[in-house]
N, C-alpha and C positions, 0 to 999 in steps of 0.2 A: 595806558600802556605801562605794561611792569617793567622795571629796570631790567630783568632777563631779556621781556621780549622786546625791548629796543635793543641790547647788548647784541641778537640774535640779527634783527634786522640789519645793523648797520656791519655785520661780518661779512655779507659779501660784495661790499662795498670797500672794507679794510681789505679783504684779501685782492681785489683787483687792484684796491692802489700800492698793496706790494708785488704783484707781478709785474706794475706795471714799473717801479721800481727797479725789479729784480732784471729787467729787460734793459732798461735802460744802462744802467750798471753794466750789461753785459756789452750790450753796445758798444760802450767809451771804452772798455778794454781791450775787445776785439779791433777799433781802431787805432786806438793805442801802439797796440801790437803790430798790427797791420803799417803801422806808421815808421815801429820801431823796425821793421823788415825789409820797407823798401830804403829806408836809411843805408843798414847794412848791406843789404845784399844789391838794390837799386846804385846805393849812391858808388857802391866798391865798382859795380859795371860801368855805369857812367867814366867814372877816373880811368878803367883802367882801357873805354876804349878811346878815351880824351889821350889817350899816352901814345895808343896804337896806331891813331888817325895821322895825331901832328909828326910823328916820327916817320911817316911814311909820305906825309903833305910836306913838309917842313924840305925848304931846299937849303939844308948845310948839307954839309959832312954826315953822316952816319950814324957816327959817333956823337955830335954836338947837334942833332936831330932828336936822340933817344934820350939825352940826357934835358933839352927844353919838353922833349914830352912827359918824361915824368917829374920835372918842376909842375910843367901845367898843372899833372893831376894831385900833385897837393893844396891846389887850389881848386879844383871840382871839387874835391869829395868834401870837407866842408861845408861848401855852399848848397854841392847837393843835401848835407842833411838838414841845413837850416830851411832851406826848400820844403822838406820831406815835413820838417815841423810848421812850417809858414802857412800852408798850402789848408785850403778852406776844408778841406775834406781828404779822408785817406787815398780815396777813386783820385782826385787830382791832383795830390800827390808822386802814386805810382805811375800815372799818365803821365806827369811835366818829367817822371824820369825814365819812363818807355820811349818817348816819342824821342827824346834827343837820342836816346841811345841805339835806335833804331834808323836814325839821319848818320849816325858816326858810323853804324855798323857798315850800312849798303854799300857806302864806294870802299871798306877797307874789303869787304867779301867781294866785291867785284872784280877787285883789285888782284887778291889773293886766288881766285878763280880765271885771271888772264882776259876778262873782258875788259877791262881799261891795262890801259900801260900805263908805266913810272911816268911820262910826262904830260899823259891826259890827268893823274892823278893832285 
């Protein structure tokens, strides 16, 4: 075999192992991303209904309600992004920060729609 015709042989073999390459690459970016999104935009929702929940559960004053709820959410958001980075995969990532955010959400919407009262809540 002439050094051409192995050079010839072994290229589509090189080119698969750069698509396969070029895939992967794209992968880890797109989770990446996908990581760096539910950070921002997951971990911002998580805080801010961590703020809305406990200011509306929270039995002070009003005023010393809104204010321990948004102390709390200086500590969600945080943790939600070390989460967001922690988290074995980007899917369970946006999950550990859909699912809480969706437990915080129901009884403040419930709430704010007149099916629970102030003292069921």
């Amino acid at each position: 075999m002439t050094a051409v015709a192995a050079q010839t042989a072994d290229q589509p073999s090189d080119q698969r192992t750069e698509n396969t390459l070029r895939k992967a690459r794209w992968r880890y970016r797109a989770g990446v991303t996908s990581r760096a999104l539910a950070a921002v935009f997951g971990g911002y929702a998580l805080a801010a209904l961590t703020s809305v929940a406990l200011a509306l559960w929270l039995p002070l004053a009003r005023a010393e309600a809104v204010t321990w709820g948004m102390l709390a959410s200086f500590v969600v958001y945080p943790c939600a992004v070390m989460w967001v980075f922690a988290a074995r995969s980007a899917a369970r990532a946006w999950w550990g920060l859909l699912l809480p955010s969706a437990l915080l959400a129901l009884p403040v919407a419930l709430r704010h729609w007149g099916v629970l009262t102030a003292g069921a809540a």
